[in-house]
C-alpha positions, -999 to 999 in steps of 0.1 A, spaced: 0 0 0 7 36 -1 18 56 24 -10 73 25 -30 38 20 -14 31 53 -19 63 71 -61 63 64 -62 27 74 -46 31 106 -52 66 118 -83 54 136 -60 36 158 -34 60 163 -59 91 171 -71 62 197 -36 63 219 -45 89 250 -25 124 243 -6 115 278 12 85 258 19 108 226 59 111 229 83 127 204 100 106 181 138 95 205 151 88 170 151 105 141 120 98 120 136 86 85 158 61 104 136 45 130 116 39 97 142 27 81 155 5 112 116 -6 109 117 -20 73 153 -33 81 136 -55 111 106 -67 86 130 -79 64 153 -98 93 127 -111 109 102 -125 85 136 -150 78 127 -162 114 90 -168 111 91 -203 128 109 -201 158 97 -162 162 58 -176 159 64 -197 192 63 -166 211 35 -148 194 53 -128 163 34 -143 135 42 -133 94 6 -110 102 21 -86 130 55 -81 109 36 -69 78 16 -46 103 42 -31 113 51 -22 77 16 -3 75 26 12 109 58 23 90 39 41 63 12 52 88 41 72 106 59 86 74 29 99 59 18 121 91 56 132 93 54 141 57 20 162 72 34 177 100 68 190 81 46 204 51 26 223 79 62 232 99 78 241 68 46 263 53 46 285 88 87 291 80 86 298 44 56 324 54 82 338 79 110 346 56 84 360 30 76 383 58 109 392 62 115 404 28 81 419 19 69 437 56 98 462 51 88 470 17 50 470 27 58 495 52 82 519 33 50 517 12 31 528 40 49 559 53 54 566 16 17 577 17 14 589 47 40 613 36 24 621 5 -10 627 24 1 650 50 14 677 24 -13 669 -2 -40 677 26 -16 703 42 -48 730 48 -78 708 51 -81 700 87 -102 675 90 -80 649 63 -49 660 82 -60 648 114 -74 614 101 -39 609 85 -26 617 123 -52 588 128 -41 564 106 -5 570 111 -6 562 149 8 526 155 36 509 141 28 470 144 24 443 115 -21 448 123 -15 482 120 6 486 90 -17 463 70 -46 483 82 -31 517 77 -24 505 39 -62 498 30 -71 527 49 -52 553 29 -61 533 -2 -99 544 5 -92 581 22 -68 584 -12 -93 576 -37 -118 598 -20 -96 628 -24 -81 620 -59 -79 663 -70 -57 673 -40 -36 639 -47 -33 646 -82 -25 683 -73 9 674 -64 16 648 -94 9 616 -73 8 585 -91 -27 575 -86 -21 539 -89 -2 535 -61 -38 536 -43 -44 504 -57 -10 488 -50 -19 498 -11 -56 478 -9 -36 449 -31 -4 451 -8 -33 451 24 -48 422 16 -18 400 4 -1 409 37 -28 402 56 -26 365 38 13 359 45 12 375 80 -17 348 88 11 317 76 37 334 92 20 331 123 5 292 117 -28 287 130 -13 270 166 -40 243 164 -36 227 132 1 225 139 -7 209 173 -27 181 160 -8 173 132 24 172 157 4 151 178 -8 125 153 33 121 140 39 115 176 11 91 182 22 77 150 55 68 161 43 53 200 20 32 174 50 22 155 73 14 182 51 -7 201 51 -30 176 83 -24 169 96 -31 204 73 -62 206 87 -80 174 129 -69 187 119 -82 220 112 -114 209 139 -118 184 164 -108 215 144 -133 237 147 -160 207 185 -154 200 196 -147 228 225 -172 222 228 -167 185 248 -135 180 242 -139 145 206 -130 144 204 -118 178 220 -85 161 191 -80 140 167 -70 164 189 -45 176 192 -3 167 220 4 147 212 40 158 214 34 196 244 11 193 267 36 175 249 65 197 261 50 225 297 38 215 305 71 209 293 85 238 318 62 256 342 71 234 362 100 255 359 136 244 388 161 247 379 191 267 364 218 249 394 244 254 417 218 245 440 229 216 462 204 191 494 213 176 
């Protein structure tokens, strides 16, 4: 099946683990999957003496759905991570401009309404406030106080169409400021469903290597297969000693 084959046949069951048990993943994602297929393939070469403890040839191909259960909500939860940043360092390029834009007009409006009182003082208006709701605010609002005073504006030679940019500019800032800031709760569940995902897959996971290591246990030669790579070479090198940090080598 496909991932995502995987992911709608099991998600029932994964939504079903309490939020209490939801851990993140102690490993990263693409290897434990990969240590997961690894493990279907080593242990389905030890169907008989595996299926006298319980492990039959049906638990090690559910674990393979597991597998693709869990890659397809990471694939979810990344796309939703890595929408939210992309949004971010759009901001980043196009606030700055949005709010040169901004002070452009306000500019503008204060000498093209110079003696009528009343438009001077709802530029003061608009002008007061300098956060992200305000600029995109301030940049529709002088887009309609603009184009309701077109004859002064033109008065002094102002491009007219710059009116428009400012509702346009509004309205698409509005949009990327709203990804920029993620709506909290989407990105919530679909972190929670990878990390259900992955309890799902490791129970399974740690029932099948428990066996094999209860099996083997005097036969180094398959007993190494239901083993982590990962958390073997993780920990040899953390007994490997480190030289101090100030330490300097010739």
């Amino acid at each position: 099946m496909a991932n995502i084959d995987d992911y709608n046949a099991k998600i029932g069951e994964i939504k079903a683990i309490p939020d209490k048990d939801a851990v993140e993943p102690t490993i990263p994602v693409d290897v434990y999957l990969q240590e997961a297929e690894n493990l279907g393939k080593w242990s389905i070469m030890d169907l008989v003496p595996l299926a006298a403890v319980g492990i039959t040839e049906v638990k090690i191909g559910d674990m393979a759905v597991r597998a693709g259960a869990l890659r397809e909500a990471q694939s979810v939860w990344f796309k939703d991570r890595n929408a939210q940043l992309d949004a971010q360092r759009e901001w980043g390029i196009q606030s700055p401009l949005a709010f040169d834009l901004r002070d452009e007009l306000v500019h503008t409006f204060r000498y093209a309404f110079r003696n009528e009182a009343s438009l001077t003082a709802r530029v003061a208006a608009i002008a007061d406030g300098n956060t992200n709701s305000d600029m995109i605010q301030d940049l529709n609002d002088l887009s309609v106080l603009g184009k309701n005073n077109t004859a002064l504006l033109q008065n002094i030679g102002f491009d007219l169409s710059k009116l428009d940019v400012a509702a346009e500019k509004s309205a698409a800032m509005a949009e990327l400021l709203a990804a920029a800031n993620g709506d909290k709760s989407v990105q919530s569940e679909t972190k929670m469903i990878r990390d259900k995902a992955f309890v799902y897959l490791k129970q399974m996971v740690d029932e099948i290597r428990d066996a094999g290591k209860y099996v083997f246990w005097k036969n180094e030669k398959r007993l190494k297969g239901y083993r982590s790579d990962y958390l073997r070479q993780k920990n040899n090198n953390s007994d490997t000693p480190q030289p101090p940090a100030d330490s300097q080598t010739d």
